[in-house]
C-alpha positions in Angstrom: 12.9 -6.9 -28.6 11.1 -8.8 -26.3 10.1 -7.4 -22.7 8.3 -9.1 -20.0 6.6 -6.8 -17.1 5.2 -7.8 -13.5 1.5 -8.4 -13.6 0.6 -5.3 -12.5 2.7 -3.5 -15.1 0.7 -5.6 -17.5 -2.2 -5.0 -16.5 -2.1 -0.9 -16.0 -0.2 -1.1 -19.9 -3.2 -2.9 -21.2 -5.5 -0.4 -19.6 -4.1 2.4 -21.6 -4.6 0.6 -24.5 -8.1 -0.3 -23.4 -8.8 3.4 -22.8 -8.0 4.2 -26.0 -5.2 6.8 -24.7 -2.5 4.9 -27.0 -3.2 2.2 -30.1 -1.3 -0.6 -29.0 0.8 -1.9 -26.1 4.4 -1.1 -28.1 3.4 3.2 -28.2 2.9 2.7 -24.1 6.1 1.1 -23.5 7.6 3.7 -26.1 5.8 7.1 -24.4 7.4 5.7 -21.0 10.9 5.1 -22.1 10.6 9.0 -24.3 9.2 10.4 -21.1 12.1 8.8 -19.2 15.0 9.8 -21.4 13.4 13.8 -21.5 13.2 13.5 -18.3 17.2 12.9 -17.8 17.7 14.9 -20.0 16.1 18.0 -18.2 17.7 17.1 -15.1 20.8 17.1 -17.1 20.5 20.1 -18.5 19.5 21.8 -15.6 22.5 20.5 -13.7 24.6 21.7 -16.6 23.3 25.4 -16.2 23.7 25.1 -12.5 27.5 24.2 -13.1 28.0 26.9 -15.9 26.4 29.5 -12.8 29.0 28.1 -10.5 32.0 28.9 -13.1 30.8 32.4 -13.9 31.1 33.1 -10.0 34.3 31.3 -9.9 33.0 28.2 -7.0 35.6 26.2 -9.2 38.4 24.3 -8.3 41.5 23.8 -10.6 43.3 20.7 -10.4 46.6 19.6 -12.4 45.8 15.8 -13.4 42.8 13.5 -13.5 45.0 11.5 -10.6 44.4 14.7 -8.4 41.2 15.1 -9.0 40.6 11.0 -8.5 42.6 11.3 -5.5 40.4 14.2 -4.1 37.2 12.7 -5.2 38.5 9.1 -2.7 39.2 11.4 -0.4 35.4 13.0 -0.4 34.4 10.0 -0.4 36.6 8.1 2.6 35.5 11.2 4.6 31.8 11.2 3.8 31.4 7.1 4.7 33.3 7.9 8.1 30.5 10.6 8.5 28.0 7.8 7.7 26.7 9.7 4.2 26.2 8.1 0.9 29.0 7.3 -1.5 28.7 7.4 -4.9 30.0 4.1 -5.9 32.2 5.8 -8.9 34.1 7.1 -6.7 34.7 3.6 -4.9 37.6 1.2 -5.6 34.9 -1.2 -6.9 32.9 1.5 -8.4 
């Protein structure tokens, strides 16, 4: 693989290296992409006991289709861009 970085990407990866903090340029680029993905990860996993709170207290709504539950989420949405708020483009007809 083959990546190409902005100057001053560049430059601050070689100054790890420089700084002895990692042995070459490839275990920089690899700690940033690990620390991105656990990152995620966290947030995803903390969302995911969020949402397993929610269901224990019953803040859950039932629906009888995925086409309901699309047809609510455009909905949310339609309402929400009227209000000037920002839509998540999955829920978007181009999305």
């Amino acid at each position: 693989m083959h990546l190409s970085f902005p100057q001053q990407l560049e430059a601050f990866i070689n100054h790890q290296v420089e700084t002895g903090l990692y042995n070459n340029r490839s275990d920089v680029v690899f700690d940033a992409v690990r620390r991105m993905y656990e990152e995620k990860l966290g947030r995803l996993k903390h969302e995911l006991a969020i949402a397993e709170e929610q269901l224990e207290r019953g803040e859950f709504v039932e629906y009888e289709s995925v086409a309901a539950l699309m047809d609510n989420a455009m909905k949310q949405a339609r309402e929400n861009s009227r209000k000037g708020k920002k839509v998540n483009p999955c829920v978007t007809p181009n999305g």
